[in-house]
C-alpha positions in Angstrom: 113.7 78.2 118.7 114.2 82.1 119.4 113.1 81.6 122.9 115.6 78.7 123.3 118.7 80.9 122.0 117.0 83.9 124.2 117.1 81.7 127.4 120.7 80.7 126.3 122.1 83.9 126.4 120.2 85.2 129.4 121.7 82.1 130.8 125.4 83.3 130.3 124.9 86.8 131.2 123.6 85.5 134.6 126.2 82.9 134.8 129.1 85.7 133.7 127.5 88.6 136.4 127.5 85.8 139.3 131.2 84.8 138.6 132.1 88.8 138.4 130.6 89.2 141.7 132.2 86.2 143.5 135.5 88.0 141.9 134.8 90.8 143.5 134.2 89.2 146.7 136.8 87.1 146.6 139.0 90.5 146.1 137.6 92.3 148.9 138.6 89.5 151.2 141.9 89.2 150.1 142.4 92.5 150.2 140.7 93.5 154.0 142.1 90.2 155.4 140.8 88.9 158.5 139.7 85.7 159.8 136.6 83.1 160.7 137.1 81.4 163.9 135.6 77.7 163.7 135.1 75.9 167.0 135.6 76.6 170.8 137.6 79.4 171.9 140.2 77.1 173.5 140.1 74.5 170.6 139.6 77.1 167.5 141.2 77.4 164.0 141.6 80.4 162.3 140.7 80.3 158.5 141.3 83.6 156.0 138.1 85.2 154.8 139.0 84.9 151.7 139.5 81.4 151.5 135.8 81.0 153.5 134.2 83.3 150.1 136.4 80.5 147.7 134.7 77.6 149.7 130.9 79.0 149.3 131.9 79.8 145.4 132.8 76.2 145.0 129.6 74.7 147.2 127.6 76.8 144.9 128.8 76.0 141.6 128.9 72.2 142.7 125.1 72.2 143.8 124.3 74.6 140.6 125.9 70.9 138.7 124.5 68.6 141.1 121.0 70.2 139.8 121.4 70.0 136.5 122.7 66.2 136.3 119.8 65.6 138.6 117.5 67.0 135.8 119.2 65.2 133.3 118.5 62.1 135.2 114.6 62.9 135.3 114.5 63.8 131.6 116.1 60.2 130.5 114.0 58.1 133.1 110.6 60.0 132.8 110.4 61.9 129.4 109.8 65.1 128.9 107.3 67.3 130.6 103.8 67.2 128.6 104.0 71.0 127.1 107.5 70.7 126.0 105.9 67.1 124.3 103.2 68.9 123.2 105.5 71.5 121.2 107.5 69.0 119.6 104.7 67.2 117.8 103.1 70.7 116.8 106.5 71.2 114.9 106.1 67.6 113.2 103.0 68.5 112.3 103.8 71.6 110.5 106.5 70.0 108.7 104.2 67.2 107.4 102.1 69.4 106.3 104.7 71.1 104.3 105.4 68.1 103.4 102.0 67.3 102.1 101.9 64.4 104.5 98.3 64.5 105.9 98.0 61.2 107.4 101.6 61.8 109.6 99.8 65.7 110.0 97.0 64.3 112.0 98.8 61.6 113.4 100.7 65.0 115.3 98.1 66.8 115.9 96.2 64.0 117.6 99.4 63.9 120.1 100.0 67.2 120.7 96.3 68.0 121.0 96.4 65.3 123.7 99.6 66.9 125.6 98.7 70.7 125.0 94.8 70.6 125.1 92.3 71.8 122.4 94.3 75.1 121.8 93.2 77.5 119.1 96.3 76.7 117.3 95.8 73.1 116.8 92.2 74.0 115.7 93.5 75.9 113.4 96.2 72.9 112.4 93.4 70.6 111.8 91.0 72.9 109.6 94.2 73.4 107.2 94.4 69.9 107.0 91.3 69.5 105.9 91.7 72.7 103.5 94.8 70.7 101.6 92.6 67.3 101.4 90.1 69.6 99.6 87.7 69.1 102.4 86.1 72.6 102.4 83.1 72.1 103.9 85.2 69.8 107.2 87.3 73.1 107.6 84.9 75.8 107.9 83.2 74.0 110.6 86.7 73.7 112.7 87.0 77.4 111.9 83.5 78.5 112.5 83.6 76.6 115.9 87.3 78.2 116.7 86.0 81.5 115.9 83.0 81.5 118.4 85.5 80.7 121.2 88.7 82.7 120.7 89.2 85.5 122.5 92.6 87.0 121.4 93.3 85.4 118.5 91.9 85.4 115.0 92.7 81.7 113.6 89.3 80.8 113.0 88.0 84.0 111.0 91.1 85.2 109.4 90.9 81.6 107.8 87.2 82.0 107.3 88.0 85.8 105.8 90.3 83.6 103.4 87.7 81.0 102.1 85.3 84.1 101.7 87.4 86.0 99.6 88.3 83.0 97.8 84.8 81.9 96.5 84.0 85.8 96.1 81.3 85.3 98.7 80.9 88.9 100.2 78.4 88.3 103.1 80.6 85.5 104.3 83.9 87.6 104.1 82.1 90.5 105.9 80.8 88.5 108.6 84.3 87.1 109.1 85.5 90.4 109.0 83.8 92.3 111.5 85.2 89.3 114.1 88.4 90.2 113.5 87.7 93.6 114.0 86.4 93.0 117.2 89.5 91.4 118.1 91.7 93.5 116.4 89.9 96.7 116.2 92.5 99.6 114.0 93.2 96.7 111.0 93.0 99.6 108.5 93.1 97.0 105.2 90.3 94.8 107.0 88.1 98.2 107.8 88.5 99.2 104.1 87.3 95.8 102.9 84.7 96.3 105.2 84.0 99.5 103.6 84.6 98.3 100.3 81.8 94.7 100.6 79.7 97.5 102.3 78.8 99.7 99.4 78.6 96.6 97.1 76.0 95.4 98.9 74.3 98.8 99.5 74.6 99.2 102.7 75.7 102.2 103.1 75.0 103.1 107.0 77.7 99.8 107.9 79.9 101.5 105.3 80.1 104.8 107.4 80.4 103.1 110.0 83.5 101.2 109.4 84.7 105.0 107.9 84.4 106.2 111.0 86.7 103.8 112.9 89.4 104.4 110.5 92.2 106.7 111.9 95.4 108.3 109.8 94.2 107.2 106.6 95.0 109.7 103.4 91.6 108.1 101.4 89.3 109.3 103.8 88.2 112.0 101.9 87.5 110.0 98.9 86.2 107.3 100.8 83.3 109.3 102.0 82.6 111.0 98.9 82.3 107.3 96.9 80.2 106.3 100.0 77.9 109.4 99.1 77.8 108.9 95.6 77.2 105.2 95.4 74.1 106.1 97.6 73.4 108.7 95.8 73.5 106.9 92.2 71.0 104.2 94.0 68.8 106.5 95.7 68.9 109.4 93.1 69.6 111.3 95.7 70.8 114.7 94.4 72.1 115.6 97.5 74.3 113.1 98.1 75.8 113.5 94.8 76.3 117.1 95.4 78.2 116.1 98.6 80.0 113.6 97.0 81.3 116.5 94.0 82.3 118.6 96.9 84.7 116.1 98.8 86.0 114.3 95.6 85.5 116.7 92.0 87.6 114.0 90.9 85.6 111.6 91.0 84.2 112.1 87.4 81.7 108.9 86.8 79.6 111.0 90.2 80.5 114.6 88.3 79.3 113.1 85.3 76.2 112.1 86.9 75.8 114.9 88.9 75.5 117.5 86.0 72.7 114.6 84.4 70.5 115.4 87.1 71.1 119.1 86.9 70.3 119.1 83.6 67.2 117.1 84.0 65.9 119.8 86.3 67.1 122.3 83.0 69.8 123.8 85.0 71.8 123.4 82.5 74.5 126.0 83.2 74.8 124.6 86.9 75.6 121.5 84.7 78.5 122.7 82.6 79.8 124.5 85.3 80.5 121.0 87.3 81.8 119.3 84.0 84.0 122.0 83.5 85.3 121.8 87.1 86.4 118.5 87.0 88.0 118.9 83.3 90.5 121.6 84.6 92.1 118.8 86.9 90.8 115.5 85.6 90.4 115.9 81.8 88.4 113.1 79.6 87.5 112.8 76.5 84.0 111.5 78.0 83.3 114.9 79.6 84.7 116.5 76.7 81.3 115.5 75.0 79.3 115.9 77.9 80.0 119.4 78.7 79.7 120.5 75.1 76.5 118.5 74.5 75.0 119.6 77.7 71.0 119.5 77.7 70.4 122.4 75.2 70.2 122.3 71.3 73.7 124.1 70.1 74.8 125.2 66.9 78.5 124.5 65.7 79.3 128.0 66.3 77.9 127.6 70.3 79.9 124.2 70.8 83.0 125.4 69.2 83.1 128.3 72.0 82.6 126.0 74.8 85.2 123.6 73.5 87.3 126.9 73.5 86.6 127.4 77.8 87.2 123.7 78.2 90.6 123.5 76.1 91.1 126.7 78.3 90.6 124.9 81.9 92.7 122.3 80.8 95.7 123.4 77.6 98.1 120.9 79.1 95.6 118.1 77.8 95.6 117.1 74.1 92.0 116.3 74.4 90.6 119.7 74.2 92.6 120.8 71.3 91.7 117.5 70.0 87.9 117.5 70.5 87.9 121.3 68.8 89.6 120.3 65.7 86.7 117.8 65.3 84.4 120.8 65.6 86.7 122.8 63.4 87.0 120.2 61.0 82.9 119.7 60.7 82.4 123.2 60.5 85.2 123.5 57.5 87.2 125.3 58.9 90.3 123.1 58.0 93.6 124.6 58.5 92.9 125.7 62.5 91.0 121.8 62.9 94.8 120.8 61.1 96.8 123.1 63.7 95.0 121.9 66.7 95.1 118.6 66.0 99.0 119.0 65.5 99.3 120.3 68.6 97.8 117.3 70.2 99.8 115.0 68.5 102.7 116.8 69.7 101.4 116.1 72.7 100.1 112.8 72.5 101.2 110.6 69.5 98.1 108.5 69.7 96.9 106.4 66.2 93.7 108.4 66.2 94.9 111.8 66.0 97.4 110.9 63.6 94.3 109.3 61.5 92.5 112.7 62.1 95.5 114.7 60.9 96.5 112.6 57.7 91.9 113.1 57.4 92.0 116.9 57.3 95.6 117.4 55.6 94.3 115.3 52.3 90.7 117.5 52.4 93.3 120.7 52.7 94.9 119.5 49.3 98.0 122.0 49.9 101.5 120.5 49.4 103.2 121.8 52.5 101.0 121.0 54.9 100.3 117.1 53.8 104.1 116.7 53.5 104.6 118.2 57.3 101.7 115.2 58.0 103.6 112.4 55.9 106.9 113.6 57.8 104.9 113.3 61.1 102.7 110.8 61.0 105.8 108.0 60.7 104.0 104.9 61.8 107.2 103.9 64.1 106.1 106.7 66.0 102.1 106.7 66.6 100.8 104.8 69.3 97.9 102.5 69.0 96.2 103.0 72.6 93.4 101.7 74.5 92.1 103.7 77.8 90.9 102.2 80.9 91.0 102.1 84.4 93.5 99.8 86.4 93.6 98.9 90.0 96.3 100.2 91.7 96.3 97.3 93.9 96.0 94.7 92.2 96.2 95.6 88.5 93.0 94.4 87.4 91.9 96.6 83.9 88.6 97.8 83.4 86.8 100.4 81.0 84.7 101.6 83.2 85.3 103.1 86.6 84.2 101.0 89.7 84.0 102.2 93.3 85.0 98.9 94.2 87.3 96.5 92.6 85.7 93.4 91.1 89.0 91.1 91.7 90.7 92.5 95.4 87.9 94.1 96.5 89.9 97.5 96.6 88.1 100.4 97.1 89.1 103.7 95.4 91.6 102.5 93.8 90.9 102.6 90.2 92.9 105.2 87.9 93.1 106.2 84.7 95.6 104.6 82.5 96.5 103.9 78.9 97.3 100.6 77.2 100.0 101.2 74.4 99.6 98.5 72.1 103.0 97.8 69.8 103.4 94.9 67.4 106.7 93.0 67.4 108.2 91.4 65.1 106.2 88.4 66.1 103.0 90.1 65.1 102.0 89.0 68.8 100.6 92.4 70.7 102.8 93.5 73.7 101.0 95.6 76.1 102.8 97.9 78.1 101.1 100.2 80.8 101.5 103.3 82.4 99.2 105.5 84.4 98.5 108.8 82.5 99.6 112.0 83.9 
């Protein structure tokens, strides 16, 4: 249709610039003046140059109509020429298939296949038709066959990519992957779910591969540090996890891991120094206990001072001030385990902490201080809360982090986020989430 109303209005501007240059012609003559002698020089007649420009103008434009009535003619007494046949059944057979009319679908395919020839677009016609009939097995033979053949199009595997993804089969949606990348090399969402099937099924060299090819992309860094962590969580590589820290501290499942294996080898200060380089930017709870658990038997007193150099690293976080009161609180120390827990519910009005506060402020017995709690700790205000990981792509929720998302196939795009859970009036549980700071 576009290339109809394209042809239409190239069709007047030629029309309009040939009927401005007879004009102009025409002018000339008129103006100049002159004459075309016709005949014998004792039997001649004089005719004006202009009218001899009006003349040819007039041929012309009555041949330019003779020609198209002629076509006309041809079109009415022998049809249509095959492509233009060929395209009109193509179009009936899309809209029967939108109309969920499969027997008229192949009824139009059959015709245009036998006007236009086994293109790769009828191919790919047919093998959706066979996909709506629920004939699965029909279509990925019309797509596997269309994919060996085409050479600049990417029917055939882009549909087999589709059924891949569908039935979660990852060495099928690879394979169809890496032929549309051969066709269409710098597809930087098919190269990262190359990248992402890649490290879920270990193999890591195709993984770096596929990183390589991939230009302009802001995840590169990361992308190479999961690469090197995922091998080196397989391999226990130490290495590679080391590598991995470097590129991506954020990364705190491979930090995490990472200061495990330097603690197994008894470095154990080598070991809190990584946790506590990953808390100052990327503070858990989860590293909280690492850190001041770290291979070596600590007293109260010893944990309480590293809590101090984490909650340090971090004071914008409510989980350090949090995970000291615990300390504090264990240790008896009960009015700074109340203060710091204050100060990370001020922060953070999670359930827990306010279950913590109302703890210490009864075993503190004074007055003032459980009144400033029952004041504070107004259930309208604490949040119940659940913390995860969601996909920033999809949205799928985990509690773990994943290199590679289990639903979309995303890869490093999991990030921390909190479920708030509220009851409504209903006493059916709305969630509502937000990524955390």
């Amino acid at each position: 249709m576009m290339r109809n109303v394209l042809r239409g209005i190239g069709g007047d501007i030629f029309a309009f610039l040939k009927f401005v240059l007879f004009l102009a012609l025409f002018s000339v003559a008129a103006y100049y003046g002159g004459s075309v002698s016709f005949g014998e020089a004792s039997n001649s007649v004089d005719v004006h140059v202009a009218v001899v420009v009006l003349v040819i103008g007039a041929l012309g434009y009555l041949l330019e109509k003779i020609h198209l009535l002629l076509r006309r003619i041809c079109s009415i007494f022998c049809g249509k020429p095959n492509h233009e046949k060929g395209l009109d059944n193509l179009q009936s057979a899309f809209s029967s298939m939108l109309l969920r009319d499969a027997s008229s679908a192949a009824k139009f395919i059959g015709k245009a296949k036998k006007y236009l020839g086994d293109i790769p677009l009828i191919s790919w016609l047919e093998g959706q038709m066979n996909l709506a009939n629920n004939e699965e097995h029909a279509a990925k033979s019309i797509f596997y066959a269309l994919s060996a053949r085409e050479k600049k199009t990417v029917f055939g595997a882009h549909s087999l990519w589709q059924i891949a993804v569908k039935n979660k089969v990852d060495s099928d949606a690879l394979s169809a992957i890496n032929s549309i990348l051969n066709i269409a090399p710098n597809s930087q969402k098919l190269i990262l779910q190359a990248i992402a099937i890649s490290v879920k099924s270990k193999n890591f060299s195709m993984a770096r591969r596929r990183l390589s090819s991939l230009k302009k992309c802001t995840k590169s860094r990361i992308l190479e540090a999961i690469i090197h962590s995922e091998e080196g969580v397989f391999t226990r590589n130490i290495e590679l996890v080391k590598k991995a820290f470097r590129l991506a501290p954020e990364l705190t499942s491979n930090a995490i891991f990472y200061a495990e294996l330097l603690a197994k080898d008894g470095e154990y200060r080598s070991a809190r120094k990584v946790l506590r380089k990953t808390f100052k930017d990327f503070p858990t709870q989860e590293i909280f206990d690492r850190y001041i658990s770290c291979g070596e038997d600590f007293s109260d007193v010893d944990r309480m001072k590293l809590a101090k150099k984490l909650l340090n690293e971090a004071p914008e976080s409510w989980i350090g001030y949090f995970g000291l009161a615990k300390l504090l609180a264990q240790a008896g120390m009960l009015q700074q385990a109340f203060q710091n827990l204050l100060t990370a519910y001020n922060m953070e009005q999670y359930d827990f902490i306010a279950n913590e506060l109302t703890t210490v402020a009864v075993m503190l017995n004074d007055p003032k201080p459980t009144a400033a709690a029952d004041i504070l700790l107004n259930p309208l205000k604490s949040k119940r809360v659940v913390f995860l990981w969601k996909c920033a792509e999809c949205g799928a929720e985990e509690s773990r982090w994943a290199a590679v998302c289990g639903r979309c196939n995303g890869i490093a795009d999991y990030r921390r986020a909190v479920n708030v859970i509220v009851d409504n009036l209903t006493n059916e549980v709305e969630q509502i989430r937000h990524d955390s700071a």
